[in-house]
Each structure stands twice: as C-alpha cells, then as structure tokens.
C-alpha positions in Angstrom: -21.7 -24.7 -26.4 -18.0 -24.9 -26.0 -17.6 -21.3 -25.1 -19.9 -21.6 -22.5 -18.3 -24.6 -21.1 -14.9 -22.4 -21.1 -16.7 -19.1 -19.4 -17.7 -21.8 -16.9 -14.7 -22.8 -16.7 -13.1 -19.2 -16.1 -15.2 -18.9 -13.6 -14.7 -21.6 -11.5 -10.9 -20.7 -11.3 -11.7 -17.2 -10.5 -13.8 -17.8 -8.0 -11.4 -20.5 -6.2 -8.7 -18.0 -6.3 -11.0 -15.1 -4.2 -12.0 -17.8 -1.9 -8.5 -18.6 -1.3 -7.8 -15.1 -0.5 -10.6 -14.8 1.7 -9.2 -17.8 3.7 -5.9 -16.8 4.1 -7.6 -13.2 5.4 -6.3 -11.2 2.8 -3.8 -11.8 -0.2 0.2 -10.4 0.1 1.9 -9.9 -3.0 5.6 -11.6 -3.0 8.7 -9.5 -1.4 7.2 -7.6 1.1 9.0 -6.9 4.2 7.9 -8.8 7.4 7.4 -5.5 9.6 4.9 -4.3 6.7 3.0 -7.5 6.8 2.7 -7.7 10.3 1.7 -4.4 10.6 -1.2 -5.7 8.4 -1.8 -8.2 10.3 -2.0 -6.2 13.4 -3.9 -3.1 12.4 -7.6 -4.6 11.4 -8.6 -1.2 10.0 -6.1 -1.6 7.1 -7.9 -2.0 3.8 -5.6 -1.7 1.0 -1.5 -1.4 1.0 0.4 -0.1 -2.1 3.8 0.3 -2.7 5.5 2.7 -4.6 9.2 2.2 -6.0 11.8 5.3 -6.3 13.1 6.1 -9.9 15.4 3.5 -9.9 13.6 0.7 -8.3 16.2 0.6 -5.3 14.1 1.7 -2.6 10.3 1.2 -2.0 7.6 3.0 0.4 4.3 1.2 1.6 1.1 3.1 2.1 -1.2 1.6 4.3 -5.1 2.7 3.3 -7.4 2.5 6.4 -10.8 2.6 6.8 -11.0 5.3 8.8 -10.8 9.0 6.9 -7.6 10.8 8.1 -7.1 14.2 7.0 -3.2 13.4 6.6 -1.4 10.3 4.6 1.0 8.5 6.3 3.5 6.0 4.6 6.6 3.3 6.0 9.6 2.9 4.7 11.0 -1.3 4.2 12.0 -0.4 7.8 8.7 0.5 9.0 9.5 4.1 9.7 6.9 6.6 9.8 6.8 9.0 6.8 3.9 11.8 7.4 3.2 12.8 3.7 2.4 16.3 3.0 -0.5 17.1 0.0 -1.7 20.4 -1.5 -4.5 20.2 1.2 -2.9 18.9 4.4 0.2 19.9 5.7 2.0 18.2 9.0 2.3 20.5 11.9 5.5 19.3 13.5 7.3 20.5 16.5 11.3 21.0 17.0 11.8 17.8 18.8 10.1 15.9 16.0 12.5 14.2 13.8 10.3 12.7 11.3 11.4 13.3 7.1 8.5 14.4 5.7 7.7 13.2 2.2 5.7 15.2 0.1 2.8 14.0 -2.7 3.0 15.4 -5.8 0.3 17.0 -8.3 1.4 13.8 -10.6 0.3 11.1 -7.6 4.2 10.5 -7.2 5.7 10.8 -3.5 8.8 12.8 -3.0 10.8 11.5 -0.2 14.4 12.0 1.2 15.6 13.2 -2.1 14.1 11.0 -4.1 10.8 10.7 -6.4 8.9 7.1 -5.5 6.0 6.0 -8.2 3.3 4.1 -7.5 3.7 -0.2 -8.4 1.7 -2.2 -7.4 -1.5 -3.0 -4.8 0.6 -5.7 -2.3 -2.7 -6.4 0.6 -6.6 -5.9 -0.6 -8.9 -6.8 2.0 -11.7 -8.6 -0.2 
C-alpha cells in the first residue's frame, strides 16, 4: 500500500512538472544566451536545441533541431553566428564572397569548429 501511495505520488510531481513546461511553451535550461532563446522563440519549427561545449568548457555551440528535414546541419555560436556544419554526407557549397567558418561533424558525433573540438552537453529547449 505504501508504495503505491509513493508511485502516486511520483506521479503527480511528474506530471505537474510537464504541464509546467507545456505552459511556459517549452522548457530552457539555465545560461543560455538571449539571442539563442529568442531565436527559439521566434522560429516555431524549432523542435529540440542542444549545446555542445569545446574541450575545455570555455566556448559553447547551439544546434537548433527543426522539424523540417534539411540535408545540411546548421549550428550558432553564443553570438548567434551562423556555423554551416559539414558531415560525411553533406558538404556546404560556398562561394568566394562567403565568409562563413565552416565546422565540421565528426565520425565520433563531436563538432570541430574554428580550431577547436566541441562535445555534445546537454538538451537546453524540448518542445513537449
């Protein structure tokens, strides 16, 4: 009896914490840059953002996961820049005049990106 009192229990809480979520349209994790979030908030195709730290956790990269299916992967830095990420399969065609620094997805799921290797952290926005 008592465990199913505390199952109940777990439950409950679990399901207030989705629903909170769901109110606040969507749950951020903590120290995200404002430019990411907004482009979030903006962009009602966004599914799922990640965010990948380099080696030594001094810079970070956002991936914003849409729910459209595009050949290519395209990352921001804290700054919102655009980074097109290269894959084994896709690679950016990019004129002269373009000055984008392409980043480059590794056999291993890590990013490498203006000299440095970024890992994947943490899920930051789920759309539930």
């Amino acid at each position: 009896m008592k465990k199913r009192i505390a199952f109940s229990i777990l439950l409950l809480f679990l399901a207030m914490g989705f629903t909170a979520c769901e109110k606040n349209r969507g749950c951020f994790a903590k120290n995200i840059p404002e430019c990411i979030k907004q482009s979030i908030k903006e962009d009602t195709r966004i599914i799922r953002a990640e965010e990948y730290c380099n080696t030594d956790k001094t810079k970070k990269i956002y991936h914003l996961i849409k729910k459209t299916i595009a050949p290519g992967i395209i990352m921001n830095d804290e700054n919102c820049n655009v980074i097109p990420v290269q894959t084994e399969t896709f690679k950016w065609v990019l004129g002269k005049d373009d000055d984008w620094a392409l980043g480059y997805l590794r056999p291993d799921g890590t990013v490498e990106y203006d000299g440095d290797i970024y890992h994947f952290k943490r899920v930051i926005f789920r759309k539930i």
